[in-house]
C-alpha positions in Angstrom: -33.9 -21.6 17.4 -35.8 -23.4 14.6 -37.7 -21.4 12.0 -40.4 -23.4 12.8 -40.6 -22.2 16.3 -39.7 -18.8 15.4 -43.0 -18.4 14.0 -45.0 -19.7 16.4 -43.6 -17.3 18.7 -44.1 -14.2 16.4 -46.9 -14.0 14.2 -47.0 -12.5 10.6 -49.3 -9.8 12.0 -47.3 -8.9 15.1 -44.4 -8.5 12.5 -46.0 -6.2 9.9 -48.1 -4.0 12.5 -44.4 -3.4 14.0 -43.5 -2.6 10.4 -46.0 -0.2 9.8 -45.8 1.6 13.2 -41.9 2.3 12.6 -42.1 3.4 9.5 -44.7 5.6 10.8 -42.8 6.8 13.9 -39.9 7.8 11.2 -41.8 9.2 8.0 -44.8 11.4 9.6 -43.2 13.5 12.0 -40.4 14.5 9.1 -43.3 15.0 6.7 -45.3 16.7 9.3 -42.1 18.8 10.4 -41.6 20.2 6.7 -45.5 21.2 6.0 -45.6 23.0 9.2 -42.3 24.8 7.7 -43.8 25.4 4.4 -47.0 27.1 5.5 -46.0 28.7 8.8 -42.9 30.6 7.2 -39.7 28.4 8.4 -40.7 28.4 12.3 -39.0 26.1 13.5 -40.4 26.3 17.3 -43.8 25.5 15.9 -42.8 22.9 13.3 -40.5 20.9 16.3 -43.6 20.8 18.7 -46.1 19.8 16.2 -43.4 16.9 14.9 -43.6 15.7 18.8 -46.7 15.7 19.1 -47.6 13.6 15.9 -44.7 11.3 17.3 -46.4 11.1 20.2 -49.8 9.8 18.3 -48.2 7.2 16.6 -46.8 5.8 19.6 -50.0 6.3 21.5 -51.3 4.6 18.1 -49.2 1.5 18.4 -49.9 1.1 22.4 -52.8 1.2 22.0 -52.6 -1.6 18.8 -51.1 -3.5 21.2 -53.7 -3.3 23.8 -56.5 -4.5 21.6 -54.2 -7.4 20.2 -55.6 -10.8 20.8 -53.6 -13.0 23.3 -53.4 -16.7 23.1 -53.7 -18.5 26.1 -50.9 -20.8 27.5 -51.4 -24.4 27.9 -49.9 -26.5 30.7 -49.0 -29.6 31.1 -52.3 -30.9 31.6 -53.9 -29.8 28.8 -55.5 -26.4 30.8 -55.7 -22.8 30.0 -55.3 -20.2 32.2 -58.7 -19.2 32.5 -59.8 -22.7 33.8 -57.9 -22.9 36.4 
């Protein structure tokens, strides 16, 4: 494939809001697992459940990113959108 094309297909927003929601998938459940450690006195039960469940919010997060994205529409041939057809 051509850069050029490449770019088209993915844009520069896509890409870093992909960026942001791994890194956030990886760094705030360890951070979060390690607090809970800290102040709950090294239960590890607690801290592993709480860890999920911020996992879970990110990728709740990102879905839900993803579902208020903006779509383009596909042209045809003939110069229509989807919608006018």
């Amino acid at each position: 494939m051509d850069n050029d094309v490449l770019t088209i297909i993915v844009s520069r927003a896509v890409v870093n809001k992909l960026v942001f929601f791994t890194a956030a998938m990886i760094i705030f459940p360890i951070f979060t697992f390690f607090v809970v450690q800290y102040l709950f006195n090294n239960n590890a039960i607690l801290s592993g459940g709480i860890a999920a469940g911020v996992a879970n919010v990110v990728l709740i997060g990102y879905i839900v990113a993803a579902f208020l994205e903006p779509t383009d529409d596909s042209v045809d041939e003939n110069g229509e959108t989807k919608k006018d057809r």
